[in-house]
N, C-alpha and C positions, 0 to 999 in steps of 0.2 A: 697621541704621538707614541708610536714605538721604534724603541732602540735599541739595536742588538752588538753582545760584546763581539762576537766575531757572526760571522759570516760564514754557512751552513756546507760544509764538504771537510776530506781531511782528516787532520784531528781532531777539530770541532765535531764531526760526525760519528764520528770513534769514540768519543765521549759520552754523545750524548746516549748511543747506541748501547754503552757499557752501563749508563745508569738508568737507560730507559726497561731496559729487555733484558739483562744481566746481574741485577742486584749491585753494581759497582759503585758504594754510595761511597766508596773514597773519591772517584770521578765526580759525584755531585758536589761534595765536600770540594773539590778546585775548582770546579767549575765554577760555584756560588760564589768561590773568593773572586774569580774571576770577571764575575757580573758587576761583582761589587767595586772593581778595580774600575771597570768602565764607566761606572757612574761619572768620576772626575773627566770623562770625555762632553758627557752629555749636562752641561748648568740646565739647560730647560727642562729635563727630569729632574732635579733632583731637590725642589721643593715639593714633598711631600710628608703626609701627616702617620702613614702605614704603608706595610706590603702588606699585598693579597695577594695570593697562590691562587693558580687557575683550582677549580675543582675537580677533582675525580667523582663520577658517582661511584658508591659506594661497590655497584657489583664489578668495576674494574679494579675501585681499591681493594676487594679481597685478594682479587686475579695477582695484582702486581705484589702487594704488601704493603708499601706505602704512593705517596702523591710524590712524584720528582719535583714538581713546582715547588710544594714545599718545602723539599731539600734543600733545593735553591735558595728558597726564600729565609730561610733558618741563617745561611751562608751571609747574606747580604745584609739580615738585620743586624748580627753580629757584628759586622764589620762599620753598620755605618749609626747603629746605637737606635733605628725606629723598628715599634714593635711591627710584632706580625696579625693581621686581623684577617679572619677565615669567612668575610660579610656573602657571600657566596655559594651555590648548591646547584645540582644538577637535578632538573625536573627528571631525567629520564636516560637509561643507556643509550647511548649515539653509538653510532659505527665508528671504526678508529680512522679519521681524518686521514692518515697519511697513504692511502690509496682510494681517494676521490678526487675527481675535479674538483674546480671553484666551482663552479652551480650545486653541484653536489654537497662540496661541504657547508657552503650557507647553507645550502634546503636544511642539513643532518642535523644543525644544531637552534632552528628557528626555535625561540622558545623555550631552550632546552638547558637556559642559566638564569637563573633567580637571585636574586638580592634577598638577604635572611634578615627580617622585619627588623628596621631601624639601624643596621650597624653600620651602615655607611656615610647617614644624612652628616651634610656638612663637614665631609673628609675628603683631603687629597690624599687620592688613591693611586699607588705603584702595582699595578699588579706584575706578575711575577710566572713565566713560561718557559720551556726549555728549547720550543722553536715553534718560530712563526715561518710558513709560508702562504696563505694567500690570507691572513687578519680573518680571519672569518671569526675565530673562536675566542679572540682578544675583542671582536669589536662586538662579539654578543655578549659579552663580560661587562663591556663598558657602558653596553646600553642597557644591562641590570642595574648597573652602578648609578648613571646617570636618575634612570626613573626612579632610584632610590634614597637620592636626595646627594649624592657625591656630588662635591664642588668644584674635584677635577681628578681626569682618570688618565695615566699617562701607564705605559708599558716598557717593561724591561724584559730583556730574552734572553740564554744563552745564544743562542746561533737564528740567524733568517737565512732563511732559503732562500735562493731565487726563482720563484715562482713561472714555468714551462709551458702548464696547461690550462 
């Protein structure tokens, strides 16, 4: 199940914009309180055991500096007291999602999220993104998760798109 605190244009878009692609991690920093705020909307997420930040591979993490997911995710454990668990890894640089189709963006990431030996068995898992528009990249997260022994994987986001193509 994925939940998002708001809905992807806007402010929302300006924000994400300014800590995705600008360094603005004061915008992550609200944003994160912000995710965290919406938990109280969503009772069917909010039984779980950690957050997981989506992954960056490593050669985007040098590009960027750091993972906005775990920005996010930083923001949220704070506020709601569960740690943060990084059970997660990218087999390989993907193309950046947000100028692909959906066939596209499935194909980009088949395979291309691993679960890191053992650290998910028997946890419910939050994982933790800054936008969802067609699940492709949340639902290969959750099917790492899943064959990795997770006992439930539920999704939080700052912003969902609505999804065009």
């Amino acid at each position: 199940m994925i939940r998002p605190a708001f809905f992807y244009g806007g402010p929302a878009a300006s924000l994400v914009h300014g800590f995705k692609y600008r360094s603005r991690l004061d915008a992550a920093r609200f944003s994160g309180r912000q995710m965290a705020r919406a938990l109280d909307r969503f009772p069917e997420i909010r039984d779980f055991d950690c957050l997981a930040p989506v992954p960056l591979h490593p050669s985007r993490m040098r590009e960027r500096g750091y993972n906005q997911a775990l920005l996010l995710a930083q923001e949220v454990s704070a506020a709601v007291g569960k740690p943060i668990e990084e059970p997660l890894a990218r087999r390989f640089p993907t193309k950046p999602q947000w100028n692909l189709g959906r066939r596209q963006r499935s194909k980009n990431l088949v395979n291309g999220i691993v679960a890191r030996d053992g650290s998910p068995k028997d946890k419910r898992i939050l994982l933790v993104d800054d936008v969802c528009t067609t699940s492709a990249t949340l639902e290969e997260c959750a099917k790492a998760l899943r064959l990795a022994g997770a006992s439930s994987v539920n999704a939080l986001v700052f912003a969902r798109q609505t999804y065009r193509g």
